[in-house]
N, CA and C atoms as an extended XYZ file, in Angstrom:
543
Properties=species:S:1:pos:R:3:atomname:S:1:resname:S:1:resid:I:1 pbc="F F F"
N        63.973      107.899      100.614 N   UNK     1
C        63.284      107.211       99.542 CA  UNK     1
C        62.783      108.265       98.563 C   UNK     1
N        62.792      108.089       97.271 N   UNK     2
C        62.387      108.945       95.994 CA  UNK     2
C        60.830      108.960       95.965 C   UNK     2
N        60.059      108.712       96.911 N   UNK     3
C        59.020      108.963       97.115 CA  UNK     3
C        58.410      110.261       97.907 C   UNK     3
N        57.657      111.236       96.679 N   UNK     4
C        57.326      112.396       97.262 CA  UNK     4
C        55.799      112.181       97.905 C   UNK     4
N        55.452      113.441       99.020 N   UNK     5
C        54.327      112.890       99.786 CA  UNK     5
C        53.194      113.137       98.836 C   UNK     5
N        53.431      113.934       97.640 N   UNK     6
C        52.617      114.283       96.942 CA  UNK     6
C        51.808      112.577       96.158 C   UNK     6
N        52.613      112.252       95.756 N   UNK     7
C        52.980      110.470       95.408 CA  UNK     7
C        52.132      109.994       96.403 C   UNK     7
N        52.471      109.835       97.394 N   UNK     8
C        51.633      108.824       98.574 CA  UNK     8
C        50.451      109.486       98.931 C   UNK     8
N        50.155      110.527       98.798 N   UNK     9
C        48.595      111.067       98.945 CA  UNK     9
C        47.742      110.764       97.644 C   UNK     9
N        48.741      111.010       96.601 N   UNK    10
C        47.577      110.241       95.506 CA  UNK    10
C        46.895      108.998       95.215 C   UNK    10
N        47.816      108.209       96.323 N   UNK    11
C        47.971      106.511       96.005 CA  UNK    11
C        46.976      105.916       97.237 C   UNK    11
N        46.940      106.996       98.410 N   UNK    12
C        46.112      106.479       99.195 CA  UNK    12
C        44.792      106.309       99.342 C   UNK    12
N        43.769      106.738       98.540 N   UNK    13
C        42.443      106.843       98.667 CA  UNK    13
C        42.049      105.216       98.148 C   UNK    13
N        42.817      105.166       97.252 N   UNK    14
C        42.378      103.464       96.810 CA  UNK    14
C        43.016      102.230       97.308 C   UNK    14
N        44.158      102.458       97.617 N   UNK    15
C        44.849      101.653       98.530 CA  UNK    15
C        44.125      101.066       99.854 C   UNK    15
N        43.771      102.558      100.525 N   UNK    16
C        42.879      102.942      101.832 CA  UNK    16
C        41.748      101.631      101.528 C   UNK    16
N        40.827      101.842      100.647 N   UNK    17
C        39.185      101.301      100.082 CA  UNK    17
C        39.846       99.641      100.194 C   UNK    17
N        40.700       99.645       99.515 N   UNK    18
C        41.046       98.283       99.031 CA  UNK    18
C        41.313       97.580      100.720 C   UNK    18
N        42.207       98.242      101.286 N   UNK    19
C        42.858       97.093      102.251 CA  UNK    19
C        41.506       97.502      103.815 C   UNK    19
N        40.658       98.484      103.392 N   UNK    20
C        39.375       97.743      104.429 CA  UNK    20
C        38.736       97.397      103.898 C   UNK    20
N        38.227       97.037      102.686 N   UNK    21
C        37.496       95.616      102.152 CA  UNK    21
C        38.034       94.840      102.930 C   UNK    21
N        39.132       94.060      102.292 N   UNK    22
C        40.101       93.216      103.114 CA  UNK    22
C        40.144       92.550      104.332 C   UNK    22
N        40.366       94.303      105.294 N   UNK    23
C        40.516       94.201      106.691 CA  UNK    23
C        38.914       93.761      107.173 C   UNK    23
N        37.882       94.202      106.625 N   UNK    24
C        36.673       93.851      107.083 CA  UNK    24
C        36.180       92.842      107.246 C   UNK    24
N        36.296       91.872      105.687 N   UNK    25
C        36.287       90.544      105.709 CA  UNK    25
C        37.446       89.760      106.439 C   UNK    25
N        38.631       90.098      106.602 N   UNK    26
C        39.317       88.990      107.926 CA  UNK    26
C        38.399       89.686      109.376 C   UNK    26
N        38.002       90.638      109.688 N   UNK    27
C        37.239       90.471      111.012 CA  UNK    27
C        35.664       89.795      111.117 C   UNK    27
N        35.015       90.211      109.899 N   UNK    28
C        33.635       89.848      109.676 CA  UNK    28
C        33.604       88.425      109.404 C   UNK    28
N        34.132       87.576      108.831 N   UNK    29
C        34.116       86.020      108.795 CA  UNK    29
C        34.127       85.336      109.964 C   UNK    29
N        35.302       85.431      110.602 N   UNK    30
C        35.027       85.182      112.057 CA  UNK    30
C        34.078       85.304      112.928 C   UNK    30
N        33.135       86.716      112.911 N   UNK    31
C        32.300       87.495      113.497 CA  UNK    31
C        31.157       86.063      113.336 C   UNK    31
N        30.675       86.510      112.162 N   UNK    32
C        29.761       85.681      111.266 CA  UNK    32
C        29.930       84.408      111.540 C   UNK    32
N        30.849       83.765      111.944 N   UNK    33
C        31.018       82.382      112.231 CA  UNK    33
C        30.797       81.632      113.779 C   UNK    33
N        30.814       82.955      114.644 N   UNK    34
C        30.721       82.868      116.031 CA  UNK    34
C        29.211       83.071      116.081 C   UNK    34
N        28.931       83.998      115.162 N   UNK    35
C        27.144       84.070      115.174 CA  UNK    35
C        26.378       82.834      114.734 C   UNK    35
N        26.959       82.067      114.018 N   UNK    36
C        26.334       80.771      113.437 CA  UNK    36
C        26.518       79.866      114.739 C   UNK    36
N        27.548       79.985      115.410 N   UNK    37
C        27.387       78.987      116.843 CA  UNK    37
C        26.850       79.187      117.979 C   UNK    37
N        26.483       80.656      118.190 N   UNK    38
C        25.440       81.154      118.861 CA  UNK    38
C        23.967       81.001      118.295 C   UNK    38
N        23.910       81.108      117.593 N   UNK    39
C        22.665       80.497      117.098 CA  UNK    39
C        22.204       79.196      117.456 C   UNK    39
N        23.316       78.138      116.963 N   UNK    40
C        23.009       76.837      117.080 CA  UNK    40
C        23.098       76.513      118.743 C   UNK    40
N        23.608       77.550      119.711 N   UNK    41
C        23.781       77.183      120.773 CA  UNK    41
C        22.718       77.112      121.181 C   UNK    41
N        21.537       78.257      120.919 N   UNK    42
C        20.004       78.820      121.386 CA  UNK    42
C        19.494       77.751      120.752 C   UNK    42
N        19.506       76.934      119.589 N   UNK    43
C        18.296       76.723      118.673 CA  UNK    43
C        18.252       75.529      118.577 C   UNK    43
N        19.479       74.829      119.089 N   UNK    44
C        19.642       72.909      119.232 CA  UNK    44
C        18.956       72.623      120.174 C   UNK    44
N        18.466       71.438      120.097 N   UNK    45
C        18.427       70.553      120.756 CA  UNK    45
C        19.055       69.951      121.534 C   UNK    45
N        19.259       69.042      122.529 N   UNK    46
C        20.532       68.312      123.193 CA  UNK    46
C        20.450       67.013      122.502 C   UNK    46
N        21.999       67.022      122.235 N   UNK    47
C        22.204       66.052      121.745 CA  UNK    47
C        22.245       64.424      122.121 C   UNK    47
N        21.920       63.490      121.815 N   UNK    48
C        22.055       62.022      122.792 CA  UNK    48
C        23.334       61.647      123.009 C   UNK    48
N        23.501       61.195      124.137 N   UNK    49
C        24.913       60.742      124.542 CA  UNK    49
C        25.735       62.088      125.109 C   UNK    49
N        26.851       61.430      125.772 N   UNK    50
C        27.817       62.653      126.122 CA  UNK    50
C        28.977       62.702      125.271 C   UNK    50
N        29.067       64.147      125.654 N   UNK    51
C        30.469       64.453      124.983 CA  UNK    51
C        31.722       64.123      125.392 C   UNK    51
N        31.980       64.423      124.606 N   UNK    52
C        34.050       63.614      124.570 CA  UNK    52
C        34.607       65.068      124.640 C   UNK    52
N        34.554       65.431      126.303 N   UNK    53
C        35.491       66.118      127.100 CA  UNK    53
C        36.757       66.193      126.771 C   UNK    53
N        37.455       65.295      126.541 N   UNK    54
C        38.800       64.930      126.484 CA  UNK    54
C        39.209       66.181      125.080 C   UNK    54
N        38.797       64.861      124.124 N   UNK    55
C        38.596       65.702      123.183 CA  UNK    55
C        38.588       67.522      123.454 C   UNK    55
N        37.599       67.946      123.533 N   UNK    56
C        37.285       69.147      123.832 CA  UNK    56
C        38.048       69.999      124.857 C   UNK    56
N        38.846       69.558      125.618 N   UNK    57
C        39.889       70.079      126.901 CA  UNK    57
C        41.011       69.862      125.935 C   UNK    57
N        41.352       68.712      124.861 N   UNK    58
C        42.018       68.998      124.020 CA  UNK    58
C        42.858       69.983      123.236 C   UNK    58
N        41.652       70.372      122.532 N   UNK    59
C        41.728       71.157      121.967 CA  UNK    59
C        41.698       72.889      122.195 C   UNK    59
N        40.606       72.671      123.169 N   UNK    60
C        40.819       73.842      123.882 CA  UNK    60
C        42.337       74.020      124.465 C   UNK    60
N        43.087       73.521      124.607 N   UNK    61
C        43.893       73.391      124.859 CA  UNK    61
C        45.265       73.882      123.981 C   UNK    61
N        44.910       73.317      122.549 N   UNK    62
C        45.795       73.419      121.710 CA  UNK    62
C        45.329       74.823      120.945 C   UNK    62
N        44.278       75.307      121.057 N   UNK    63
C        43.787       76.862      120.906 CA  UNK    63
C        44.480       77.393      121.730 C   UNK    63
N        44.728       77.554      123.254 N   UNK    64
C        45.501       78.383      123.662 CA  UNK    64
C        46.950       78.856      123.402 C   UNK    64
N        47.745       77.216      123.404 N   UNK    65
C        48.987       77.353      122.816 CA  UNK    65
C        48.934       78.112      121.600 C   UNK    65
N        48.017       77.829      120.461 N   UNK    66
C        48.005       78.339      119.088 CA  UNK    66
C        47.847       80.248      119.185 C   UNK    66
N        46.840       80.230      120.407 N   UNK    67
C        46.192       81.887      120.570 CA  UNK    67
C        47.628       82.751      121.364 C   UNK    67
N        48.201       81.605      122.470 N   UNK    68
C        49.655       82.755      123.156 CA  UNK    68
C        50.710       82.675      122.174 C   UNK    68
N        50.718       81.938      121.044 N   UNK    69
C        52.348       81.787      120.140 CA  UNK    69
C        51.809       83.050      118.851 C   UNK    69
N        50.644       83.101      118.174 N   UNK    70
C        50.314       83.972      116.918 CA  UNK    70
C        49.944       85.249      117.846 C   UNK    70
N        49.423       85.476      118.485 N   UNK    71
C        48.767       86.922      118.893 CA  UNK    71
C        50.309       87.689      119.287 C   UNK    71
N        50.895       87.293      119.858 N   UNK    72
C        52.473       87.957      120.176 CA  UNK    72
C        53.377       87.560      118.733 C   UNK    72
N        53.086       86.819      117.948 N   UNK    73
C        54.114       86.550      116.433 CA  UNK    73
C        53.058       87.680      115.539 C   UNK    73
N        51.991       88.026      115.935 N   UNK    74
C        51.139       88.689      114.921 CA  UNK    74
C        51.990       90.682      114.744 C   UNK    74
N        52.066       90.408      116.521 N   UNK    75
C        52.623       92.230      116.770 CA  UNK    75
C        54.361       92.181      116.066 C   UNK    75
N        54.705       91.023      116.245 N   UNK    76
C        56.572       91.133      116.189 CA  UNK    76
C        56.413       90.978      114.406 C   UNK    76
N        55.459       90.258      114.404 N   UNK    77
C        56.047       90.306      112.354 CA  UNK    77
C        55.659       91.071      111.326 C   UNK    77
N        54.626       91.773      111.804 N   UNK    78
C        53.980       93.021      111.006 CA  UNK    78
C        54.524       94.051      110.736 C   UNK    78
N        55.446       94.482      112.265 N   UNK    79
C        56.466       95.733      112.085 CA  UNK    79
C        57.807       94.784      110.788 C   UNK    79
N        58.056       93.684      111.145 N   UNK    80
C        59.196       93.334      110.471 CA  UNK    80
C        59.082       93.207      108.913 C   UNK    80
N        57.775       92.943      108.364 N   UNK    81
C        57.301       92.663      106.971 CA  UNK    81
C        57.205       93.988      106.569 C   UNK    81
N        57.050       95.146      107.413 N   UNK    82
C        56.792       96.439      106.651 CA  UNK    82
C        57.911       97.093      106.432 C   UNK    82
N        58.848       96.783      107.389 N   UNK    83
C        60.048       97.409      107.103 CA  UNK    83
C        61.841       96.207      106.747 C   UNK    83
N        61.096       95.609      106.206 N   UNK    84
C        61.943       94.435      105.660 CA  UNK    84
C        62.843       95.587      104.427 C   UNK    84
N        64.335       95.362      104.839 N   UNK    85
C        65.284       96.120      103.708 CA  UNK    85
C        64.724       95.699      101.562 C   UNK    85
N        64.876       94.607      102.292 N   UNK    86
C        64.725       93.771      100.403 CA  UNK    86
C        63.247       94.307       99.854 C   UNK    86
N        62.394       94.859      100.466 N   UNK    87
C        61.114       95.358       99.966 CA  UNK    87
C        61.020       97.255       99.977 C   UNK    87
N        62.040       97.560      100.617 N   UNK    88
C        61.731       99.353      101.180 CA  UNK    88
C        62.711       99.224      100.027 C   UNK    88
N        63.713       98.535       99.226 N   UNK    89
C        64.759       98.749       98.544 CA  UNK    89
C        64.272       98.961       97.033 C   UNK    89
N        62.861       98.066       96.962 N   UNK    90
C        62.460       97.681       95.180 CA  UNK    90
C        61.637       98.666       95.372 C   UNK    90
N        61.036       99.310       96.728 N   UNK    91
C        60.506      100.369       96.276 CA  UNK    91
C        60.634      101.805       95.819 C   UNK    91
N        62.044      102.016       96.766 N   UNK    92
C        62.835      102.699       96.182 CA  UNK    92
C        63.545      102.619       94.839 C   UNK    92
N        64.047      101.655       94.298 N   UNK    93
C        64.282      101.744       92.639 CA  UNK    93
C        63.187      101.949       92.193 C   UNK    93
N        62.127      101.029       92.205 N   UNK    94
C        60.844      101.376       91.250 CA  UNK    94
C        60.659      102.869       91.768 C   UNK    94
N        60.352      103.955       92.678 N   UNK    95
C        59.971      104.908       92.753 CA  UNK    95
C        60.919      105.978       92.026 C   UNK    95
N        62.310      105.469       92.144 N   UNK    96
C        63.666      106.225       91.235 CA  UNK    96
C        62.684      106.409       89.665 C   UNK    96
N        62.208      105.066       88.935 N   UNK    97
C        61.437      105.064       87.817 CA  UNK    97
C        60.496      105.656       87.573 C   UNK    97
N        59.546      105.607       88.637 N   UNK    98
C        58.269      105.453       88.331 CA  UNK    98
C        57.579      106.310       89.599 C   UNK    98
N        58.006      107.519       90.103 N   UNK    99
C        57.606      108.173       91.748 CA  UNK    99
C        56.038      107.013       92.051 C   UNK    99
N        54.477      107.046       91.626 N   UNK   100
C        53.713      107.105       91.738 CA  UNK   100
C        53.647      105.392       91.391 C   UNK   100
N        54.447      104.685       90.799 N   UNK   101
C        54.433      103.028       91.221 CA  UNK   101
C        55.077      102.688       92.453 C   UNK   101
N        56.274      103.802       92.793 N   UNK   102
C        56.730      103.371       93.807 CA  UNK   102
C        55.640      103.765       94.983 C   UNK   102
N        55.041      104.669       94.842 N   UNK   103
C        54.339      105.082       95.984 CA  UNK   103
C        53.037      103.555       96.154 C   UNK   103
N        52.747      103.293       95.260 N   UNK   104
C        51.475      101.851       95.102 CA  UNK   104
C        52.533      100.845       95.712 C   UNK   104
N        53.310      101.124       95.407 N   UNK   105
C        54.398       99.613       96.127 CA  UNK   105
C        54.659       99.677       97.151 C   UNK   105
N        54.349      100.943       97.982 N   UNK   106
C        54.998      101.271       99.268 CA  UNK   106
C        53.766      100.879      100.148 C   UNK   106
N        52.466      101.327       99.973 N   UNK   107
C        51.108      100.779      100.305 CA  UNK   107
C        51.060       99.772      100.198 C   UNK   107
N        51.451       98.916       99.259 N   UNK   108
C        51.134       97.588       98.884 CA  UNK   108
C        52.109       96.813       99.992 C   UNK   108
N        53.372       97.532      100.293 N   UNK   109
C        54.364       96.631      101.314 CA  UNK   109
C        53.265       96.662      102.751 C   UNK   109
N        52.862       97.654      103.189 N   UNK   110
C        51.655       97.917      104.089 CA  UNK   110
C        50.778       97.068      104.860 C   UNK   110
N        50.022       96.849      102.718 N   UNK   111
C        48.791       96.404      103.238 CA  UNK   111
C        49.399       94.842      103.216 C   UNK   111
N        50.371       94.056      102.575 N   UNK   112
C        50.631       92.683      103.109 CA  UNK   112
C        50.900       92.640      104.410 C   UNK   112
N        51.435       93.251      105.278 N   UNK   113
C        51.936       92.986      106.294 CA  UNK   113
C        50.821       92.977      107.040 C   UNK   113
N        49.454       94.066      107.200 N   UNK   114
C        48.676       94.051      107.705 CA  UNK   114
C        47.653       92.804      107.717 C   UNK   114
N        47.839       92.151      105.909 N   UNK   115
C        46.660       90.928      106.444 CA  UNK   115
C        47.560       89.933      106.786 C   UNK   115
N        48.805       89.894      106.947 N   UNK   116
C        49.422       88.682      107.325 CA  UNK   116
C        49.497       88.764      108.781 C   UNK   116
N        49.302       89.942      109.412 N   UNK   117
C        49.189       90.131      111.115 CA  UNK   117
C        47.836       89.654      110.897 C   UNK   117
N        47.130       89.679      110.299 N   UNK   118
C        45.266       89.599      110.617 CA  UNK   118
C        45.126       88.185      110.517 C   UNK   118
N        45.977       87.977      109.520 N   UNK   119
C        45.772       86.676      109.099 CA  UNK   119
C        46.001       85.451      110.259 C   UNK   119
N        46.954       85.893      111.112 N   UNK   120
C        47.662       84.589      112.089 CA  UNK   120
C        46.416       85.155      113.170 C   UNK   120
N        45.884       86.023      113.743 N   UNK   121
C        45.103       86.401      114.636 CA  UNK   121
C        43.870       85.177      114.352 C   UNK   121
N        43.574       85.500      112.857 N   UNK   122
C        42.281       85.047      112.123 CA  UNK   122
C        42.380       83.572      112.567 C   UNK   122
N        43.557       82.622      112.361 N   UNK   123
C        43.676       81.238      112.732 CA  UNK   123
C        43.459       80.939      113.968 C   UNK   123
N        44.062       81.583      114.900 N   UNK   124
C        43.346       81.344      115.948 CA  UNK   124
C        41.930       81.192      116.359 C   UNK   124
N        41.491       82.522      115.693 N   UNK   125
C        40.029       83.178      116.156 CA  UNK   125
C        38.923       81.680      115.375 C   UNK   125
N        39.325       81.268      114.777 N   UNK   126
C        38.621       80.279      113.893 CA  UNK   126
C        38.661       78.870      114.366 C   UNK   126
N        40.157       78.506      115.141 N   UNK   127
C        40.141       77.459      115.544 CA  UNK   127
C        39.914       77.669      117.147 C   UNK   127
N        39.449       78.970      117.677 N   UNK   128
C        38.855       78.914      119.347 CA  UNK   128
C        37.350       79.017      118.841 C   UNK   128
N        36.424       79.392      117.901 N   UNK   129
C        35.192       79.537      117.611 CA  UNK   129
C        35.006       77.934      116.996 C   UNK   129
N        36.044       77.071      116.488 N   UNK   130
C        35.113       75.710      116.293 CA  UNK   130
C        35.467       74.678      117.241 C   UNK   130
N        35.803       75.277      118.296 N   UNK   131
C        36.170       74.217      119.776 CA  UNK   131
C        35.095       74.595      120.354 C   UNK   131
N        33.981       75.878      120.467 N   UNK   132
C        32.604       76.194      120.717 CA  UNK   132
C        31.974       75.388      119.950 C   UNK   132
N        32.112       75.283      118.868 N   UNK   133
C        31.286       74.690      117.552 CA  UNK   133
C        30.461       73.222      118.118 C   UNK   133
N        31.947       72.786      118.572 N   UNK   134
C        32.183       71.067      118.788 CA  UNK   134
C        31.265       71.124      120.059 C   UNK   134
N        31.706       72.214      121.013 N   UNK   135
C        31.129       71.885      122.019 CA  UNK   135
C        29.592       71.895      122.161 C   UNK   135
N        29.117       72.953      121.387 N   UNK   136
C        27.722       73.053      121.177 CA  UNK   136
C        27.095       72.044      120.760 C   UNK   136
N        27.819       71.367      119.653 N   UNK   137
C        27.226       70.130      118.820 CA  UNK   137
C        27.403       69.161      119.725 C   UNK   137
N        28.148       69.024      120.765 N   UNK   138
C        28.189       67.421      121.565 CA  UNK   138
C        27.363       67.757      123.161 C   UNK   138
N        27.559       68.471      123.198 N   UNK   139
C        26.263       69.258      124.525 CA  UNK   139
C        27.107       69.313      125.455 C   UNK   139
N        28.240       69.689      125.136 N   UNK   140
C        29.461       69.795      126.398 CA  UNK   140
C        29.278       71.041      126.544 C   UNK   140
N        28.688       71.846      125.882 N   UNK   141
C        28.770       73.854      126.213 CA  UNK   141
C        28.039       73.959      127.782 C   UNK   141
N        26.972       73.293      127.448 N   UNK   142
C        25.978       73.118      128.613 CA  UNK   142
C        26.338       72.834      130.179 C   UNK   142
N        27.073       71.599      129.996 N   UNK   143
C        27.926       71.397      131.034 CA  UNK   143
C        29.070       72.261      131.545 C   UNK   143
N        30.145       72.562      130.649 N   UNK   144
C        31.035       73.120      130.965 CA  UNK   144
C        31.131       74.616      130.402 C   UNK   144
N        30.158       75.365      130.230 N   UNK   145
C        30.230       76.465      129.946 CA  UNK   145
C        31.432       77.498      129.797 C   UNK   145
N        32.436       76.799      130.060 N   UNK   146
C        33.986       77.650      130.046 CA  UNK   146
C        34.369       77.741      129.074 C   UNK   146
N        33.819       76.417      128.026 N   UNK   147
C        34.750       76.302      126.631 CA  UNK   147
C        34.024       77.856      125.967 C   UNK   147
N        33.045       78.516      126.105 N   UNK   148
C        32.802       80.112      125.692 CA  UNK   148
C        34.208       80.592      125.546 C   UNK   148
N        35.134       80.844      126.206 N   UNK   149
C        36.445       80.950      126.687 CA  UNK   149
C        37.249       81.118      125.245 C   UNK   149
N        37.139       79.998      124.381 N   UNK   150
C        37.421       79.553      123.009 CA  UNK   150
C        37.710       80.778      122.440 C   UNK   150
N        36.508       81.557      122.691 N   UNK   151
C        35.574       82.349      121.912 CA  UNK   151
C        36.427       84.187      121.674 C   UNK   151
N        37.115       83.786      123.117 N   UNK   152
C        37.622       85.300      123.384 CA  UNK   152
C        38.794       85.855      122.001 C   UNK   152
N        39.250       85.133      121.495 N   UNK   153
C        40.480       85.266      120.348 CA  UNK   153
C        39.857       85.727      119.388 C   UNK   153
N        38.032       85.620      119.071 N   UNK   154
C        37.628       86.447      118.086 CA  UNK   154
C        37.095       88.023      118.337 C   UNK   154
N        37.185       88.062      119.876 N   UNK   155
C        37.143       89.226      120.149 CA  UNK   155
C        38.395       90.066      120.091 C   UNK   155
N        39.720       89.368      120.322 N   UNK   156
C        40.792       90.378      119.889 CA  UNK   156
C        41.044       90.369      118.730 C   UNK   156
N        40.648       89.820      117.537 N   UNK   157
C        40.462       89.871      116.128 CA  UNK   157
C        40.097       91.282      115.936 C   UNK   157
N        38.369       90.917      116.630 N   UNK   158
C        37.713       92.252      116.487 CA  UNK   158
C        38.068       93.546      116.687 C   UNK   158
N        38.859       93.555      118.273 N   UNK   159
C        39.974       94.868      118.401 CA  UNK   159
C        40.821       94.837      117.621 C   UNK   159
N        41.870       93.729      117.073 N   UNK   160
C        42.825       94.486      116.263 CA  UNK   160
C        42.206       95.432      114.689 C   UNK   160
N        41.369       94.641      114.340 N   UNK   161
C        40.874       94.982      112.954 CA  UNK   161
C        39.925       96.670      113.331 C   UNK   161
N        39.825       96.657      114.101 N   UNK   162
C        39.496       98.283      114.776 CA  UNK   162
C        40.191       99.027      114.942 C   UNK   162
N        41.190       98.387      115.844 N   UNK   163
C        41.926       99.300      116.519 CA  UNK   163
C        43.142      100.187      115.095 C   UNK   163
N        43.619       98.939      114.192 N   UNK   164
C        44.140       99.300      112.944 CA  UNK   164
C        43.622       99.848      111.652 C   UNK   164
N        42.317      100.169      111.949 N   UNK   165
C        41.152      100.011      110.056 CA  UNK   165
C        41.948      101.134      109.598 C   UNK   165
N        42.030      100.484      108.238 N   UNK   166
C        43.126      101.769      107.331 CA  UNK   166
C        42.147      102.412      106.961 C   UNK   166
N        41.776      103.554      107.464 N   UNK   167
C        41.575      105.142      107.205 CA  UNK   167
C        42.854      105.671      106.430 C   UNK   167
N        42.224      106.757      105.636 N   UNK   168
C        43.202      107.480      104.556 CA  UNK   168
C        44.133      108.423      105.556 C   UNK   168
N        44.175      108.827      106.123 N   UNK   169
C        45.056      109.512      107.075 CA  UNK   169
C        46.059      108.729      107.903 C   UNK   169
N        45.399      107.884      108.358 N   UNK   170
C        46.194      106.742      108.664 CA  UNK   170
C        47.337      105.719      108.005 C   UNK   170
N        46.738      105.505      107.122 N   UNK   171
C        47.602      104.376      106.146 CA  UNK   171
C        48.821      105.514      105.033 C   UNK   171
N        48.439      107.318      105.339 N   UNK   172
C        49.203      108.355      104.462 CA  UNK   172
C        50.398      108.347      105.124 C   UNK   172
N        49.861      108.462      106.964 N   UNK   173
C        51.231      108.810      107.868 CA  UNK   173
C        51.859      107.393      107.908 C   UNK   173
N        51.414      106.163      108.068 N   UNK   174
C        52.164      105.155      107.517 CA  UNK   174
C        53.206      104.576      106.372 C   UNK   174
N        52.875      105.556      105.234 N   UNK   175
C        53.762      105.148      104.305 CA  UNK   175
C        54.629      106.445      104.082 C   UNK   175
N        54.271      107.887      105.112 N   UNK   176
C        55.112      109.100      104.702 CA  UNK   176
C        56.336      108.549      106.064 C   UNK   176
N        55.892      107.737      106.836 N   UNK   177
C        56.808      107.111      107.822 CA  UNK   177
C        57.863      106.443      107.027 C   UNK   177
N        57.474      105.617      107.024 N   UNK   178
C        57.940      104.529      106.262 CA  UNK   178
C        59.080      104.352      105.112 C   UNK   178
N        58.436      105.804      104.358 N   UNK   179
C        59.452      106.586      103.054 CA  UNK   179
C        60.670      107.299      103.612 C   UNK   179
N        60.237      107.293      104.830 N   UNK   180
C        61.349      108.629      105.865 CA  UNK   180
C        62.559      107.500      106.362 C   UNK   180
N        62.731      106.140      106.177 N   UNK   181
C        63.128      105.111      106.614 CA  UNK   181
C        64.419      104.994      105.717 C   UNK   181
């Protein structure tokens, strides 16, 4: 690729800033949203009547299917979006033009792939934190304390968005990879 490393070190400091904004807010929303149901878990009242179990085994239910099909589609499509031919190709012409657009385009192929892995994690993590939600609000947590369980998909949110945070060194050897392709 016509991309020199000189190019991708210039391009990374803002690239870097930009895609952990980003990365922060897909982990911190979630975060923040599990804290609002912990809260309400401590601070409710019990509610009258019982809950609709069903319901709630439901869904819990359909969180898991949703949490084992995206958390394994999250790892297989991230590598494939970054190194998709039809995108390493426009970056290479544009970089033939333009070294230092191509190098922003090469980050930019990057950082989509990264929130679109975050992104399918994030659906999960959102729809196992409002099957807590439900449960808290119908006083089924109380009883069945398992639906917590829900809860665990925003903790691997939390690791991935860690385990990946684009640091400038990080996201440099990523796209001097990438250019080497």
């Amino acid at each position: 690729m016509d991309l020199s490393t000189r190019d991708i070190e210039a391009a990374v400091p803002a690239a870097a800033r930009q895609l952990a904004l980003v990365q922060a807010s897909l982990g911190l929303g979630p975060l923040f949203y599990l804290g609002v149901v912990l809260y309400l878990a401590a601070t409710s009242p019990a509610p009258e009547g019982a809950p609709d179990f069903r319901q709630l085994d439901l869904l819990s239910l359909v969180h898991a299917l949703l949490a084992l099909t995206l958390l394994p589609l999250s790892l297989f499509v991230m590598p494939r979006l970054m190194t998709a031919p039809s995108r390493l190709k426009a970056c290479r012409e544009l970089g033939q033009r333009d070294p230092a657009a191509g190098a922003r385009a090469l980050l930019a192929v990057i950082a989509n792939a990264r929130i679109v892995q975050l992104a399918l994690v994030e659906g999960a993590s959102l729809l196992g934190t409002t099957v807590c939600l439900l449960a808290v609000l119908q006083g089924g947590i109380t009883e069945r304390p398992g639906y917590w369980v829900n809860a665990a998909t925003t903790g691997v949110l939390l690791l991935l968005v860690l385990a990946t945070f684009p640091t400038a060194p990080r996201l440099a050897r990523q796209a001097r990879d990438l250019a080497q392709r």
